[in-house]
Structures are given as C-alpha cells and as structure tokens.
N, C-alpha and C positions, 0 to 999 in steps of 0.2 A: 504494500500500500504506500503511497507516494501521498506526501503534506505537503502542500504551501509552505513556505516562509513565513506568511502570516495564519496560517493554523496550527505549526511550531509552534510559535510564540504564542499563540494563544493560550496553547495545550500546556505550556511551560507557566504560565500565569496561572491557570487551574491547577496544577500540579504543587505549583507553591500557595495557593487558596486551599485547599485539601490538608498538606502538613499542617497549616499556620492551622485549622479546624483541627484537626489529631491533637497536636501542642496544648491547645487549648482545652479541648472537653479532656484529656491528659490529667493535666493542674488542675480543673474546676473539680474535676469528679474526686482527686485528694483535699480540695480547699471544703468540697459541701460538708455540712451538718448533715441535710438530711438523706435518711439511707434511699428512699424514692428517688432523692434527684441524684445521688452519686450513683444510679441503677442508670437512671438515664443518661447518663451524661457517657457511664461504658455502653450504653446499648448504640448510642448517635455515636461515638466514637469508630465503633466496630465497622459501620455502614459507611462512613470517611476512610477508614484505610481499604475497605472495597472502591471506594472512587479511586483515589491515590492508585491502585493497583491499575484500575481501570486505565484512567489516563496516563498513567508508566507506560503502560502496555503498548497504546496507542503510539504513540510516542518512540516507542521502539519498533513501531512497524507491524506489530501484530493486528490481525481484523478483530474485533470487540465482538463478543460472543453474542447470542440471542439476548435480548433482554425480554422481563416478564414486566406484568404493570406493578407499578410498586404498591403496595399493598396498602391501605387505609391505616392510620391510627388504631393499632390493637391495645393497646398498653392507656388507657385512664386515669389518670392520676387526680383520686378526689378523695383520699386521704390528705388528711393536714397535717404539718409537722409538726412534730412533739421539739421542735427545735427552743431554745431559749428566744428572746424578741431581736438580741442583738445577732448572733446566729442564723436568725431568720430573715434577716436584713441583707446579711453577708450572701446569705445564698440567693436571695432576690436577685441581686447585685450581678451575680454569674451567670443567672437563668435571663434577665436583660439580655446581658452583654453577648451572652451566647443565642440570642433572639436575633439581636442585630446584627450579628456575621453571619447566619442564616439567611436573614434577608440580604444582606450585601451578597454573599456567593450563589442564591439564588439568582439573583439580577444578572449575575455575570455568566453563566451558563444561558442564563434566558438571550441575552447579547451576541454571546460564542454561538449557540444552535444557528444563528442566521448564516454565519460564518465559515460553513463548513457545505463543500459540493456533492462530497458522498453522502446518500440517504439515509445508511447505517449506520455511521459518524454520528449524523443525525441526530436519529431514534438513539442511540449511546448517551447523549448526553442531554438528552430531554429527556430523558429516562431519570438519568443522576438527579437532573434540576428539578422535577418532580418530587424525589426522597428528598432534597434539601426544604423543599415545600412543606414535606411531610412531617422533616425535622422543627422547622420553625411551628408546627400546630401541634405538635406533642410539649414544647417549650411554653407554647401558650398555656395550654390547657394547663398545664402544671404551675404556672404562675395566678391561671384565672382560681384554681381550686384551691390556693394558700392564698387569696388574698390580694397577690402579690403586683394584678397588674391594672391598671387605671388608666 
C-alpha cells in the first residue's frame, strides 16, 4: 500500500495523538480515587493502544484489517463515588481533561477521514473516530452520574 506524503504525516500526527491518549489515561487511571473510573480509564486505554497499533500498522504499509461497528456504550457508570469531596474533585479534574482530548482527537480523525483516497483507509479510521466518540460518552456518562458535569 502506497501513502501520500501528506497521509504520512497525517498518520504520524494520529500516531503521536494515540500515545499522548495511552500516556494519559496511563497516569489518570494511577492518579483516580475512584475504583469505577480507574476501570475506565484501563478499559479506554486498552482501545488506544489498538489505535496506536492500528495506525503503526498503516504506516508501515500493512492493509488495516476488517473493521466491525464499534459497539455502543456497554459499561454504565451510575454508581457514585465513595470518594472523599476533595478526591472527588481530583478525579473530576481527569475525567474533564480526558473528555477534552477525546473531543480534540475525535475532531482530528473526523478531518484525517476526508484525507485519505483509499476506501479502506477510510472505513479504518472512521471506525477508530467513532470509538473515540464512544470514548468521550462513556467519560460523560460517568461524570453526569457523580455529579460531576455542568
């Protein structure tokens, strides 16, 4: 499979949008109080280093496998944390932050899909940008059920 110059470098900016996500839910999932959202923070973790892999891949000239639809919000989070107020606060804090790189790397896939001439390509990373999606409404829901978002 042959890339452009500029789907390289695109592929190379997702690639460093993906670790900088790793790095991140990484530390947050050691920083949380509560056991719910450091569950969360490894389960969107795990799904970022399948991007990561994903766009290595590419990147190194392999074709991106089938993709399936990615699967709805399974996981509910409408338990409250037994967290202390200032604790509660902290992990607020993380579940933002990690809301907001969600949207931001959501947007940027949504930008890259136009960018790309093969179909498959495509469907590969509107696929990913969809789970990013996913990710940002599993983040909500867990912030709307502590409280947490306004």
């Amino acid at each position: 499979m042959t890339l452009t110059t500029k789907e390289t470098d695109l592929l190379k900016d997702l690639k460093s949008q993906e670790q900088l996500c790793i790095d991140k839910y990484t530390r947050y999932s050691s920083e949380a109080c509560d056991t719910g959202l450091k569950t969360l923070f490894d389960t969107i973790c795990q799904t970022e280093r399948t991007h990561l892999q994903t766009v290595t891949d590419i990147l190194n000239g392999a074709e991106p496998h089938e993709t399936t639809s990615p699967t709805a919000t399974t996981a509910v989070y409408t338990g409250k944390s037994t967290c202390t107020e200032t604790s509660k606060q902290s992990d607020a804090y993380l579940c933002r932050d990690a809301l907001a790189m969600e949207k931001h790397v959501s947007s940027v896939y949504d930008t890259v899909v136009f960018e790309f001439a093969n179909p498959k390509l495509r469907d590969t990373l509107a696929h990913i940008q969809k789970e990013e999606q996913n990710h940002g409404e599993q983040l909500y829901t867990y912030l709307s059920a502590n409280g947490m978002y306004n």
